[in-house]
Backbone as CSV, one residue per row, in Angstrom:
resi,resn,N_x,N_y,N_z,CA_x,CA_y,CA_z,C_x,C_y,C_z
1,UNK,19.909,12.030,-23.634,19.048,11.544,-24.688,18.384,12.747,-25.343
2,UNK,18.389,12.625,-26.204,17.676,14.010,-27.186,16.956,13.354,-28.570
3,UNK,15.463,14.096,-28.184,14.953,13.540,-29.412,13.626,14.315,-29.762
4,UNK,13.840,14.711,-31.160,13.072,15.384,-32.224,12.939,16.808,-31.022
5,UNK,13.902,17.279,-30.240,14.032,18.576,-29.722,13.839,18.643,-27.942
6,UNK,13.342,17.321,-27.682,13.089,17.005,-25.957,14.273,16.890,-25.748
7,UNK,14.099,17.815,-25.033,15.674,17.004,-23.586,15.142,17.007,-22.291
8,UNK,15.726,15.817,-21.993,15.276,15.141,-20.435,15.702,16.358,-19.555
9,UNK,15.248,16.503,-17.859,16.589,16.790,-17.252,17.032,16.152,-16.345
10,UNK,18.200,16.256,-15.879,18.620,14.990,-14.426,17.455,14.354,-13.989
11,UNK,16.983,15.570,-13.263,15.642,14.855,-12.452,15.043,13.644,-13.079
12,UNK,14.802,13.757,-14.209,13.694,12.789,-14.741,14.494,11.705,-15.626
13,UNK,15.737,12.045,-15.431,16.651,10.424,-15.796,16.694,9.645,-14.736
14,UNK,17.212,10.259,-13.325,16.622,9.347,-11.691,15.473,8.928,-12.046
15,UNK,14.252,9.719,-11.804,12.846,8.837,-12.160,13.052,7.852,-12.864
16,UNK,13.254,7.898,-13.985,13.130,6.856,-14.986,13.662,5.411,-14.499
17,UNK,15.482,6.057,-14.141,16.097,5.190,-13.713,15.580,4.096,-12.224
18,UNK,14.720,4.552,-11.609,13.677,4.196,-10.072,12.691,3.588,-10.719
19,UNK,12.073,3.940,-12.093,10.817,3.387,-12.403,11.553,1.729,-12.584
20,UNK,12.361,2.389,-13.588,13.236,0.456,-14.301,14.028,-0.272,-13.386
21,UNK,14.436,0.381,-12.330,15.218,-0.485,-11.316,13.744,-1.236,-10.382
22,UNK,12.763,-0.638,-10.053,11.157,-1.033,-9.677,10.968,-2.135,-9.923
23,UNK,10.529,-2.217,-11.396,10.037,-3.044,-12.503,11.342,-4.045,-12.259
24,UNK,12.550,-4.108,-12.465,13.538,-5.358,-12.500,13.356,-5.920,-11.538
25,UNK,13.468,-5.118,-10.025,12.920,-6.029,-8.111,11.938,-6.629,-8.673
26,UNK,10.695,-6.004,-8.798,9.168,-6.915,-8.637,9.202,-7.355,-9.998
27,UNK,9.749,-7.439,-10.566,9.511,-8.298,-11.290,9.032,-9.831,-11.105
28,UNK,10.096,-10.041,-10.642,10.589,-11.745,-9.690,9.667,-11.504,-8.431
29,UNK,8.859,-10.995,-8.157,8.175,-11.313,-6.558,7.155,-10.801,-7.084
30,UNK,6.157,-11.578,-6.146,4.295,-11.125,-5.945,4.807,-9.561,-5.260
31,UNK,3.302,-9.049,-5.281,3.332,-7.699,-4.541,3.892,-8.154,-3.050
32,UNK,2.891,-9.407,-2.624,3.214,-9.148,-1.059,4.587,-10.180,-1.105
33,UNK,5.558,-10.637,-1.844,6.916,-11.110,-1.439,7.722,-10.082,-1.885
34,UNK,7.594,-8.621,-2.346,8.167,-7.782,-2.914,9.026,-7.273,-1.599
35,UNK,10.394,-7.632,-1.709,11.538,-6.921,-0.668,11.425,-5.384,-0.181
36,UNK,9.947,-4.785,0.047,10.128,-3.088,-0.085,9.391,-3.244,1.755
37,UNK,9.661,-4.116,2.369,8.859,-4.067,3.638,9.683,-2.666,4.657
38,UNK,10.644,-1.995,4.494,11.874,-0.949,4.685,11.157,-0.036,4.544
39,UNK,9.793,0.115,3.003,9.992,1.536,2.819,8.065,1.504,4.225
40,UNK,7.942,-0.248,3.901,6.062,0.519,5.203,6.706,0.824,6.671
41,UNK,7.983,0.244,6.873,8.401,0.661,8.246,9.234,1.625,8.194
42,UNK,9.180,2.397,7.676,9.975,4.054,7.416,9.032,4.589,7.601
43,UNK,7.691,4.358,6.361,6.423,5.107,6.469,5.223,5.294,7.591
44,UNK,5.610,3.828,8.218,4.589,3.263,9.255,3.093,2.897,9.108
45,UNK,3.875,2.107,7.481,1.795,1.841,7.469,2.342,0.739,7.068
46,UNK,0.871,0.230,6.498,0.554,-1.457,6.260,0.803,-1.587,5.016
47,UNK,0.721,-2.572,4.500,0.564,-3.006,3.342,-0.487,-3.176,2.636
48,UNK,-1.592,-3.362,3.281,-2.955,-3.434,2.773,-3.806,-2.619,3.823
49,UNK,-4.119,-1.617,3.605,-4.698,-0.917,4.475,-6.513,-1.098,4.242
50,UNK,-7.098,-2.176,3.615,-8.168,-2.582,3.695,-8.366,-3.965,4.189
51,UNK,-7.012,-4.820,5.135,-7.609,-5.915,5.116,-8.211,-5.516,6.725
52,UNK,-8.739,-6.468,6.982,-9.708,-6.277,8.179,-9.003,-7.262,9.654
């Protein structure tokens, strides 16, 4: 993509491409029915780290 003299580079066509693939998943789901429960048990945290 090139425009008025920007050019992207790889890197930030992945990003982009992660932001819009994001946005299409949650789209269709609440935060907490959002299919990403993979990335808190990779990370090892919670999901809400303020509930009590």
């Amino acid at each position: 993509m090139y425009w008025k003299g920007i050019r992207f580079s790889n890197t930030a066509y992945l990003f982009m491409s992660v932001l819009i693939y994001l946005h299409v998943i949650c789209d269709h789901h609440t935060f907490s029915g959002a299919p990403f429960d993979w990335v808190a048990q990779w990370l090892n945290a919670e999901r809400n780290h303020f509930a009590a």
